[in-house]
N, C-alpha and C positions, 0 to 999 in steps of 0.2 A: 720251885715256886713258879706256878704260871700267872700271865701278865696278861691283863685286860686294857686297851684304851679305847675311851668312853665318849662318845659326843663327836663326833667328825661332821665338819658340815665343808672342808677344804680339798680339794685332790690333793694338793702337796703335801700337806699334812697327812693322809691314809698314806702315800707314798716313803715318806719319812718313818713312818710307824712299822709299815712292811719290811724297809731296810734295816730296820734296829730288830726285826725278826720276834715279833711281837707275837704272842698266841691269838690272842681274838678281836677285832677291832667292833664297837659300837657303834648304832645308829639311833639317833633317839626320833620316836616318832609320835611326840606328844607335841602339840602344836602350843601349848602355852610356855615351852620351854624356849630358852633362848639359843640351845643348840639344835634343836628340831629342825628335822632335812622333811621336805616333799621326796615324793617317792618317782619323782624323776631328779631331782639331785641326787639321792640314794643309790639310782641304776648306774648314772655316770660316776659313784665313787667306790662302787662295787665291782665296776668293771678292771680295775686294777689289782683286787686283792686276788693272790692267786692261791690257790690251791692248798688244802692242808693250813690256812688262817681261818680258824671263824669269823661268821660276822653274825653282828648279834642284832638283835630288832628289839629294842626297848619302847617298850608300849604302857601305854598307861590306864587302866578301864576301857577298852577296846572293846566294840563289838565283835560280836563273829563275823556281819557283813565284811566290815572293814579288813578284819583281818585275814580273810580269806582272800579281799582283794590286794590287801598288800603283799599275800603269798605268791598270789599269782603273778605280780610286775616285780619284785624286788627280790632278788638270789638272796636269800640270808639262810642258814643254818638253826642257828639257836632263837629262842622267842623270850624273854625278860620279861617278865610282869613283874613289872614297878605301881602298882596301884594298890587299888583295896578288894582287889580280887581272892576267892575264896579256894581253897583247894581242890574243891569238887569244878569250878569255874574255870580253872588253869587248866586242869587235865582234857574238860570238853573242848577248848578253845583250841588250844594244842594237839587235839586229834583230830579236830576238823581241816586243819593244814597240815599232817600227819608232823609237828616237829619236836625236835627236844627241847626241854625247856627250863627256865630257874627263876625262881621265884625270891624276890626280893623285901626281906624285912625292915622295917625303922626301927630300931632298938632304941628304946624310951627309958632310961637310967632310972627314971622316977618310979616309972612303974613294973618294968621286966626285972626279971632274976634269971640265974642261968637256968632256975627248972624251966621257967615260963618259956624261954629262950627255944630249948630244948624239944620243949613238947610240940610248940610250933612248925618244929622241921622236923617232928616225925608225922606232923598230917601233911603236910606234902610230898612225903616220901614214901607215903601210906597210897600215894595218887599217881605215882610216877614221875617227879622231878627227878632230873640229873643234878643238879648242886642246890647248894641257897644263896642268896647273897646278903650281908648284914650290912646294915647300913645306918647313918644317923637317924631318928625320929626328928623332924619337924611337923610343928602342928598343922602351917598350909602350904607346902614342900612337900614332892613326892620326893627328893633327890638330889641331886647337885648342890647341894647346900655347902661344900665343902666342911661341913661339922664333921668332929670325930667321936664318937660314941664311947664307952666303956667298954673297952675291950675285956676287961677281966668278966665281962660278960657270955663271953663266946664259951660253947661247951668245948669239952675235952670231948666227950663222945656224942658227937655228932650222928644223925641218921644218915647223912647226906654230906659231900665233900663243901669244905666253907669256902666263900669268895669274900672277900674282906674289901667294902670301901666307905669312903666318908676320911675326906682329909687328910689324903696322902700324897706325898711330894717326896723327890729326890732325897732331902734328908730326914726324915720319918720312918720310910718305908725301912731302911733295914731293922728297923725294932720289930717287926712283924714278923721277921724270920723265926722265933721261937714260939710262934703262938700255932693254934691246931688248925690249920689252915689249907686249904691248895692252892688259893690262888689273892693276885690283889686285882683290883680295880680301881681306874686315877681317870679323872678328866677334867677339874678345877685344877688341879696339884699340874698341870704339862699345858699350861693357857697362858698366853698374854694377854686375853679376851675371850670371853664369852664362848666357845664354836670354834674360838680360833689357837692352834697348837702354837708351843713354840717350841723349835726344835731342840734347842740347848737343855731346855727342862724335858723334855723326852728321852735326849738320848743320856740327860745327869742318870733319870729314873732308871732306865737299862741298863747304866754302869754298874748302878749300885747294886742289882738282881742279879746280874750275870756275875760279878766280884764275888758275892758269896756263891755261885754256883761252883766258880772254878776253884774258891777256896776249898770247897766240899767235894 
């Protein structure tokens, strides 16, 4: 199981995440969000991850301008669209700053099923995504909602490797170990605020990941 942590707007906290040997660390770069970094906070919290961590640039209905400019100031790796961007949309955005990229769904219990589910992440895989990411559906919420979705939603065969988030924390997450998954994703679940990590809920989270790793 690979581990995402989501929303960093602290050095110490990207620091703490590094040392708990985290696979990808986030940046959110949606300005009506409460963990949204400027992308000179971003430089200074990039400057510490080293080598072999992703970092990831969560964006939200970005332009291309923008995004090309945030290419150009901020080292990140991976590009998130977290909006209501299309898969023909992703792909162009995404080759304009040559990156890789995953595209993040709200799964809406009301109305998805696992075909719906399904079909969705085979058009962006029809485009070139490297993963998807599932997430809760809120109606004026791109994300961080901490809601947990219906998992029994998620397909077994997937086009694209899953990334699982929406309301995960230290004791949650190991029930996610049997589901069809690669990776998780937590940034409400490892907060004592808003932006802000806390370290004891971070490193519960990596117990718990790494515990079934060594038991496997």
């Amino acid at each position: 199981m690979h581990v995402k942590f989501c929303g960093f707007t602290q050095l110490a906290d990207v620091q703490t995440a590094v040392q708990l040997e985290v696979d990808a660390i986030g940046l959110v770069f949606y300005p009506p969000s409460p963990r949204a970094v400027t992308i000179a906070q971003a430089q200074a919290l990039t400057t510490i991850i080293p080598a072999f961590v992703s970092v990831v640039a969560l964006v939200v209905n970005m332009s291309r301008h923008e995004l090309m400019e945030l290419a150009e100031q901020v080292a990140f790796d991976v590009i998130q669209f977290h909006g209501d961007e299309t898969p023909e949309q992703c792909q162009q955005l995404a080759s304009a700053v040559n990156k890789r990229w995953v595209k993040a769904l709200r799964i809406n219990a009301e109305t998805d099923t696992v075909e719906s589910v399904t079909s969705q992440i085979e058009a962006f895989a029809n485009v070139g995504a490297s993963s998807i990411l599932l997430d809760a559906y809120h109606q004026q919420k791109y994300g961080g909602t901490g809601a947990r979705f219906d998992w029994s939603l998620i397909p077994n065969d997937s086009a694209l490797p899953i990334i699982l988030a929406g309301g995960l924390d230290a004791e949650n997450v190991t029930t996610t170990l049997d589901l069809p998954i690669y990776a998780v994703d937590v940034s409400g679940g490892i907060e004592s605020d808003k932006g802000k990590k806390d370290s004891a809920k971070m490193r519960s989270f990596m117990k718990a990941i790494k515990r079934d790793r060594w038991q496997n």
